[in-house]
C-alpha positions as CSV (number, residue, x, y, z in Angstrom):
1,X,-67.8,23.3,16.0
2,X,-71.0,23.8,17.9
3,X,-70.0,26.7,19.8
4,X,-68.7,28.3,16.5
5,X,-72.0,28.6,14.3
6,X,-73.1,31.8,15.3
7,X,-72.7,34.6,17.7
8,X,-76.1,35.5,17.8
9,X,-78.2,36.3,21.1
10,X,-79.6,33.3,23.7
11,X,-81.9,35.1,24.7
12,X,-84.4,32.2,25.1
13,X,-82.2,30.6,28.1
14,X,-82.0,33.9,29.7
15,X,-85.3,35.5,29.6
16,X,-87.5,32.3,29.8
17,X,-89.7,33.8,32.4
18,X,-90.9,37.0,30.0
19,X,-94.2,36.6,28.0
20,X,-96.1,39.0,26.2
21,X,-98.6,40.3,28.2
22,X,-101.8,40.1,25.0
23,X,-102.7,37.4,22.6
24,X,-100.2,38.5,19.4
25,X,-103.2,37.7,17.2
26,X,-105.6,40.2,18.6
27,X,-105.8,43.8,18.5
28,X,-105.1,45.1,21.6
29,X,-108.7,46.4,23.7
30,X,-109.5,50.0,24.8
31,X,-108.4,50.2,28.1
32,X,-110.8,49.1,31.3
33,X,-109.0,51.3,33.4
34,X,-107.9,55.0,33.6
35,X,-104.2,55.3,33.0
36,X,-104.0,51.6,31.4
37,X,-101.6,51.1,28.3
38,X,-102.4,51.3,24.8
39,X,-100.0,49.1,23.2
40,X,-100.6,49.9,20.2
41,X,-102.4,52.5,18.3
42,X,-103.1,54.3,14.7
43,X,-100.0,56.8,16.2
44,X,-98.2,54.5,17.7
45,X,-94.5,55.0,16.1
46,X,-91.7,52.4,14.9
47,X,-89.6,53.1,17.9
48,X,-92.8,53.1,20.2
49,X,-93.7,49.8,19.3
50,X,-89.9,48.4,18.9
51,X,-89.3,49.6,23.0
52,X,-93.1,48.1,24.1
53,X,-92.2,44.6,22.2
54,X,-92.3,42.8,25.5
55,X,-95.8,43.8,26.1
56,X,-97.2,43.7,22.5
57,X,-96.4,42.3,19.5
58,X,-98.7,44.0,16.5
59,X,-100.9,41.5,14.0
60,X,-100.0,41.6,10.5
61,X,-102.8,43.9,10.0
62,X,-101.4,46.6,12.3
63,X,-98.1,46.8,10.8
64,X,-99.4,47.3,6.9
65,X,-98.9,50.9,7.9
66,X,-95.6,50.6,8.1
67,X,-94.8,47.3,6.0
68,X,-96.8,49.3,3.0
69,X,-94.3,52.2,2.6
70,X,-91.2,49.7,3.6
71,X,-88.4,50.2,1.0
72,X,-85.2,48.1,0.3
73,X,-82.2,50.7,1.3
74,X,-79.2,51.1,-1.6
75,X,-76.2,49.5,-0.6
76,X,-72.5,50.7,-0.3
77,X,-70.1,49.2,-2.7
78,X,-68.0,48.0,0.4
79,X,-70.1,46.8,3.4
80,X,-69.0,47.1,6.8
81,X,-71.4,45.3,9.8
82,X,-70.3,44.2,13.0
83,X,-72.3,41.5,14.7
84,X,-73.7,41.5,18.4
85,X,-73.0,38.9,21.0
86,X,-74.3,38.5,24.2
87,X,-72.1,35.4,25.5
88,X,-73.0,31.5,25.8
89,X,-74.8,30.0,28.2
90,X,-72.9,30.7,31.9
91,X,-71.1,33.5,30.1
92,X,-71.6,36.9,31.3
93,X,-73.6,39.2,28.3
94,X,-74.4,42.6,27.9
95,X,-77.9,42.7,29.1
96,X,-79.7,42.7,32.1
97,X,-82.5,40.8,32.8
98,X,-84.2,42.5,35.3
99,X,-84.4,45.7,33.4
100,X,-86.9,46.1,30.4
101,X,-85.5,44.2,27.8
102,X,-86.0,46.2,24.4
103,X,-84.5,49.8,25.3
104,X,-81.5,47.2,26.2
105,X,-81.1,45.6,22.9
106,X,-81.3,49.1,21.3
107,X,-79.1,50.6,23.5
108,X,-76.8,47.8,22.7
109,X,-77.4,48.0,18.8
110,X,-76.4,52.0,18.8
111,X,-73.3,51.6,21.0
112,X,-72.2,49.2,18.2
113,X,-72.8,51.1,15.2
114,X,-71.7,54.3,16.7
115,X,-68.3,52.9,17.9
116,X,-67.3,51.1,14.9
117,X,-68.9,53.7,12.5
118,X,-70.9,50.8,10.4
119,X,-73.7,51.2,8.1
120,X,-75.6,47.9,8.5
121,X,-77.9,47.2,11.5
122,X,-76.5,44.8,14.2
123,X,-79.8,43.4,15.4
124,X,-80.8,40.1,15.2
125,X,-83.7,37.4,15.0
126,X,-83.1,36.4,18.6
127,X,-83.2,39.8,20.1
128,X,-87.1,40.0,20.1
129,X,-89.8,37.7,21.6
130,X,-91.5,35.5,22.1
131,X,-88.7,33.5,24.4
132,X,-90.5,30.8,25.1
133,X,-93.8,28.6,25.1
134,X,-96.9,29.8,27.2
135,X,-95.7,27.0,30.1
136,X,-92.5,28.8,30.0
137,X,-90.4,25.7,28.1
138,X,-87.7,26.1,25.9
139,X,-89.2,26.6,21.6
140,X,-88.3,23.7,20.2
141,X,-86.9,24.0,16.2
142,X,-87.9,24.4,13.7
143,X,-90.4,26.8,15.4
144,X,-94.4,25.7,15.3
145,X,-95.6,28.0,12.9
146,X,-97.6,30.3,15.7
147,X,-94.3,31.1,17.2
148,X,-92.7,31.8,14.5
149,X,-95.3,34.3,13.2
150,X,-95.4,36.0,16.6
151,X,-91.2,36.1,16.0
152,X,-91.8,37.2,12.4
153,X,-94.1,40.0,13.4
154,X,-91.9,41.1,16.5
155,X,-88.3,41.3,13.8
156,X,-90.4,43.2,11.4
157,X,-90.6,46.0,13.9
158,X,-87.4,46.0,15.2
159,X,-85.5,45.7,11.6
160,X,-88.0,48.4,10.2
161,X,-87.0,50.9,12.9
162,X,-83.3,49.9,12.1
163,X,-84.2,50.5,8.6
164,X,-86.2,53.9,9.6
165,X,-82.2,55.1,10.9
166,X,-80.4,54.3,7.7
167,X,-79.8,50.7,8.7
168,X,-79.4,48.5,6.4
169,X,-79.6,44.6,7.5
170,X,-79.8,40.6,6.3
171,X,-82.6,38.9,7.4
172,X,-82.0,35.6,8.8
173,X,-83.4,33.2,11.7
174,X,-80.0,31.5,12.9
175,X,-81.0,28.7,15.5
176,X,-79.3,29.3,18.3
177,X,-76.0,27.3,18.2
178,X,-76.5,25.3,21.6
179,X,-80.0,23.8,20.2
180,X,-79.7,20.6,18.8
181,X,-81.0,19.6,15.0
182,X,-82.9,16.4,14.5
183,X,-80.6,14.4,12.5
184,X,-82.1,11.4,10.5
185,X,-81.2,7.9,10.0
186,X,-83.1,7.8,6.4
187,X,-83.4,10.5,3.8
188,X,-87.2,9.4,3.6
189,X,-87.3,10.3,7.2
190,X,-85.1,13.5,6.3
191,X,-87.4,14.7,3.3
192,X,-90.3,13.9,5.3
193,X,-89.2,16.6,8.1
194,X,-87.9,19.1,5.4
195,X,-91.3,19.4,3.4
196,X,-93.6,19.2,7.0
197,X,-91.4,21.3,8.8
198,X,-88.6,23.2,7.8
199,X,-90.0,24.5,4.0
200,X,-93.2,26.0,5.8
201,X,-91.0,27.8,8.4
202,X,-89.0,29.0,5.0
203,X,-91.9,30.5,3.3
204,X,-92.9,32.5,6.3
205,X,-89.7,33.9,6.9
206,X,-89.6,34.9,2.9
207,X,-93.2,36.3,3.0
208,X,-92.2,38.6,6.2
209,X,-88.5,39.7,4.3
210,X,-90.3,40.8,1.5
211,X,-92.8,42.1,3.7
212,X,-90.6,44.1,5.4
213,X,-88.4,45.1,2.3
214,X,-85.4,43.2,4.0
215,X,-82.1,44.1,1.4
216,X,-81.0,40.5,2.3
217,X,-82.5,36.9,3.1
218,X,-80.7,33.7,4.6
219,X,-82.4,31.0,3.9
220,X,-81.1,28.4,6.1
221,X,-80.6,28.3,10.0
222,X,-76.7,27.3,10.2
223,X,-73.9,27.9,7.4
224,X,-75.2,24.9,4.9
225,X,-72.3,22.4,5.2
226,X,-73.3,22.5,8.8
227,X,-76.8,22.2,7.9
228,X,-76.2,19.3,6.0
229,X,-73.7,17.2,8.2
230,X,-76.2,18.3,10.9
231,X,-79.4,17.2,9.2
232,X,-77.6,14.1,7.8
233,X,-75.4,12.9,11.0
234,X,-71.9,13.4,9.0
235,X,-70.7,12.8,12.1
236,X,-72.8,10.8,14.2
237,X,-74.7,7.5,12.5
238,X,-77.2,9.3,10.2
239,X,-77.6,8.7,6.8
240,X,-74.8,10.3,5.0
241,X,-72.3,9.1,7.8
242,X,-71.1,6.4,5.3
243,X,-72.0,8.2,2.3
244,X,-69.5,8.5,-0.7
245,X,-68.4,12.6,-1.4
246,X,-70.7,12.6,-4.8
247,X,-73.7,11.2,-3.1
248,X,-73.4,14.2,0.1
249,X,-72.9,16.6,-2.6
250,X,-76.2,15.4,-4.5
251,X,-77.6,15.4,-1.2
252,X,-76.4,18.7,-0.5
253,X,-77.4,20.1,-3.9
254,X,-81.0,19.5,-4.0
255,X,-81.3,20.4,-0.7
256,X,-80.0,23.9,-1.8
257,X,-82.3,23.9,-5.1
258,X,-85.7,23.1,-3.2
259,X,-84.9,26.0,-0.4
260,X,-84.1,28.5,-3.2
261,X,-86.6,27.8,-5.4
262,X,-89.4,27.6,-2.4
263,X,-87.9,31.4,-1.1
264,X,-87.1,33.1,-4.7
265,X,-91.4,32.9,-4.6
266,X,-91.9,35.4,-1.8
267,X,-88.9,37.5,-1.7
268,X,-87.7,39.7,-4.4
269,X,-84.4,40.8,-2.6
270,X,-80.6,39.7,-2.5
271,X,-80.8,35.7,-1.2
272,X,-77.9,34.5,-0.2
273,X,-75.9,31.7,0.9
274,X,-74.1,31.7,4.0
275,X,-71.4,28.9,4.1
276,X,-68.6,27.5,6.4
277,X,-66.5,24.5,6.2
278,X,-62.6,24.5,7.9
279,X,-60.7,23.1,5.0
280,X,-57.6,22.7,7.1
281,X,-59.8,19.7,8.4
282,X,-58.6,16.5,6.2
283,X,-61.2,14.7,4.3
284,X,-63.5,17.7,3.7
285,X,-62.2,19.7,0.4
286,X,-64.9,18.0,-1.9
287,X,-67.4,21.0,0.2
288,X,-65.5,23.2,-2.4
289,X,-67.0,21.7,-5.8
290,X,-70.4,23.4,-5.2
291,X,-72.0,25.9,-6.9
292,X,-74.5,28.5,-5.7
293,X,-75.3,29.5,-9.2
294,X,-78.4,31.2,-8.8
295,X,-78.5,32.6,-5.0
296,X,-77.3,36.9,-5.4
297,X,-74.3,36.8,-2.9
298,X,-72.5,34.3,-0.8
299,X,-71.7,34.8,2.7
300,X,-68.3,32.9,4.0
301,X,-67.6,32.7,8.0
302,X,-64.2,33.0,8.9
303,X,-63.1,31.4,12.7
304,X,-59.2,32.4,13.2
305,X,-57.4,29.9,15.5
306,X,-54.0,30.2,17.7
307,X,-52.1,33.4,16.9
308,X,-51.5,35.8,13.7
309,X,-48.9,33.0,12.2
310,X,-51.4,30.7,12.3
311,X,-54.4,32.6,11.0
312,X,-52.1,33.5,8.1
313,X,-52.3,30.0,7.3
314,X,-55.4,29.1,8.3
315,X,-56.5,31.8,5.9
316,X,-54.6,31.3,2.7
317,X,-55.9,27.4,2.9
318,X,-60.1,29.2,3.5
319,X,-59.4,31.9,0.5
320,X,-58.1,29.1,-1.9
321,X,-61.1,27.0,-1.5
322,X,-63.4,30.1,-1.1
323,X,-62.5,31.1,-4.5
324,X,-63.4,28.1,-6.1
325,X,-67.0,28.0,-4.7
326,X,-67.2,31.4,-5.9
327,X,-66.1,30.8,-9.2
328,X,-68.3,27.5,-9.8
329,X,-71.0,30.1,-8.8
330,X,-70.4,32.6,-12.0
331,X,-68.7,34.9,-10.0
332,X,-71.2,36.3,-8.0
333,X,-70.5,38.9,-5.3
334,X,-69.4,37.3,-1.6
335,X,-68.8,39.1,1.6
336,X,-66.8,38.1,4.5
337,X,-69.8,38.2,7.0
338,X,-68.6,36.7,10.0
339,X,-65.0,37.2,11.4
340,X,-64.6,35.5,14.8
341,X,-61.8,35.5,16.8
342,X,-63.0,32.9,19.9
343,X,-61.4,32.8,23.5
344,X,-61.4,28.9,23.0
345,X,-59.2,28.7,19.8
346,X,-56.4,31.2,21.4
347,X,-54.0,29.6,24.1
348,X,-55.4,30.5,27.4
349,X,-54.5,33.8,28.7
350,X,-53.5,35.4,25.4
351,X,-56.3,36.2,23.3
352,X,-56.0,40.4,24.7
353,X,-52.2,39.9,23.3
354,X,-53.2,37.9,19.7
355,X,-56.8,39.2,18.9
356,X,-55.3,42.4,17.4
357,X,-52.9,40.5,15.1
358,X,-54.9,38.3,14.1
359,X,-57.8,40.7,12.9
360,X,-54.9,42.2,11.0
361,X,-54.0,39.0,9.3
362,X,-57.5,38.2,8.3
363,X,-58.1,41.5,6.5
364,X,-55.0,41.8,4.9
365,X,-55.3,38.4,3.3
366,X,-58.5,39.4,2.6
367,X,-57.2,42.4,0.7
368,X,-55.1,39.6,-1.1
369,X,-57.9,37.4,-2.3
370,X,-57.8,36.7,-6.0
371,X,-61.6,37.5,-6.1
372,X,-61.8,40.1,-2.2
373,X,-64.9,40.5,-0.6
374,X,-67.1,43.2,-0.9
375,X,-67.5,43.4,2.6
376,X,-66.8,42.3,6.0
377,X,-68.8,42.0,9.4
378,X,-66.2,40.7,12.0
379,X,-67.6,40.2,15.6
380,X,-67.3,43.6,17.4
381,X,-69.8,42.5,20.0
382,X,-66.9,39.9,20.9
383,X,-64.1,41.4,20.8
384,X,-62.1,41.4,24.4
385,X,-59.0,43.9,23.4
386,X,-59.2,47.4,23.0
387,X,-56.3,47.2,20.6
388,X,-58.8,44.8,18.5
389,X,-61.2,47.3,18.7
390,X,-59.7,50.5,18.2
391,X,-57.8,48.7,14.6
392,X,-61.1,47.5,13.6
393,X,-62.4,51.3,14.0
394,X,-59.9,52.1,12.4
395,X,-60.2,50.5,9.4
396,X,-63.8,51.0,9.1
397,X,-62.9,54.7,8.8
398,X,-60.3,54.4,6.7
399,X,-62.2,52.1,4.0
């Protein structure tokens, strides 16, 4: 399931050896030399700064002038986002490493939207730096909190220039799905970590969503039954491994209420909840008795296995159970913001031949639903067919 969490960029495993060049927490100096750099000025634009992120990251102080006008863009009544990808580790992505990075990842982020004709920004936490610690080693999660701040400031740059085109995006900071989460062998131990550590990191990202007049906030770093078999060691020996269904669930549901009511503080703007759990799995429906009463929108990942037959399947058990979690939360709106179609749940050789059909599948059941989606964001960054392609297009044009 690891490899399924997100498709979001790596990008600390393959530019480890980039740092910026200043202290993020000073403003830059006047120049000793003719012809120097000024990273960043009183001029300096959103798409200046975005492009020199590598060299300079702006303080908190510098971007006001840009953070101060920031507004929250109106929505469509159906969104349509495709997300990036830029491959797992060993895996060939779209970027080069010897070039300058940034004029890559917006090069990347305008081929997207332009091909599949979307109104949401593709760009995502992971895209910016820093990539690493000052001795070059992998950032450890949750991020310490100057990291995170230098991370914070870096995305508020990029996603305001995204914004400054029409963009609009969710805000999230999505651990990158090869990173391993502490799990705990004691909730004391759990709760202990979760107010030290992951709250604070919560709070910041909040402050710099509202900051930055993001239209949407994800509050957690993994769909939140992952989170919580994660965090808990479902799986593995920790804590809830021989817990009853209603005790993960009460588990589960004040881990929800703290995060919500900690974030609903800063930001003002749609919070949502991002969720995935494979209900074709035995032993796992009891995910589909919560209620995200309170949260603005849900978010529900969809990974299609085999071929179009089975996705059909696949999807009219997801749907079912989808519904009820929507339901037990009043209703509110949910979008189908992540439709994946992996190489590694298609027999090899014939994802080029199934993708296609099973993108097909998934939107027409989705069309289906009792409650639909009011959007979808399937993974155009991934996709290997041009048939896959060109019918995602086209349906982007056509609803």
């Amino acid at each position: 399931m690891k490899k399924s969490i997100k498709v979001y960029l790596l990008l600390a495993l393959m530019v480890s050896g980039f740092a910026c060049s200043n202290d993020p927490d000073e403003k830059p100096q006047d120049p000793e030399e003719e012809g120097e750099e000024i990273f960043f000025s009183d001029t300096t634009s959103l798409k200046s700064a975005t492009l020199n992120l590598m060299n300079y990251i702006p303080t908190w102080e510098e971007l006001e002038r840009f953070t101060g006008p920031a507004k929250r863009l109106t929505l469509p009544s159906y969104e349509k986002r495709v997300l990036s990808w830029s491959g797992l580790p060993g895996e060939e992505g779209p970027f080069d490493t010897a070039r300058n990075w940034m004029p890559q990842v917006l090069e990347y982020s305008s081929s997207l939207v332009g091909y599949f004709g979307v109104e949401g920004g593709v760009s995502t936490f992971n895209d910016v730096p820093p990539f690493s610690l000052a001795d070059g080693s992998r950032i450890p999660i949750p991020y310490p909190l100057e990291i995170l701040d230098a991370k914070l400031r870096a995305n508020t740059v990029l996603y305001l220039y995204e914004k400054s085109l029409g963009l609009y995006n969710t805000y999230v900071h999505f651990y990158p799905p090869d990173q391993e989460i502490d799990k705990f062998t004691t909730q004391a131990q759990f709760y202990t970590w979760f107010e030290n550590r992951f709250l604070p990191e919560k709070v910041a990202e909040a402050k710099a969503a509202e900051l930055m007049k993001a239209e949407k906030y994800i509050p957690w770093p993994l769909e939140f039954e992952l989170f919580i078999a994660e965090v808990g060691g479902i799986h593995d020996g920790g804590f809830l491994s021989n817990s009853s269904e209603a005790a993960v669930l009460a588990f589960a549901n004040d881990v929800k209420t703290k995060i919500l009511n900690t974030v609903k503080v800063e930001y003002n703007g749609i919070v949502v909840a991002h969720l995935y759990n494979n209900y074709e799995r035995p032993g796992f429906d009891y995910w589909d008795q919560m209620s995200y009463s309170g949260f603005d929108e849900i978010h529900f990942a969809l990974f299609p296995p085999v071929d179009a037959q089975t996705t059909g399947l696949y999807m009219d058990t997801q749907i079912e159970h989808y519904t009820k979690v929507v339901r037990n939360s009043g209703n509110i709106p949910w979008i189908a913001s992540e439709i994946s179609v992996y190489e590694w749940y298609v027999e090899d050789g014939k994802l080029l031949e199934y993708e296609k059909g099973m993108y097909e599948t998934v939107f027409t059941k989705l069309e289906a639903a009792p409650i639909p989606p009011k959007g979808i964001s399937p993974a155009g960054g991934y996709m290997k067919s041009s048939a896959a392609k060109e019918y995602v297009k086209n349906y982007f044009a056509t609803h």
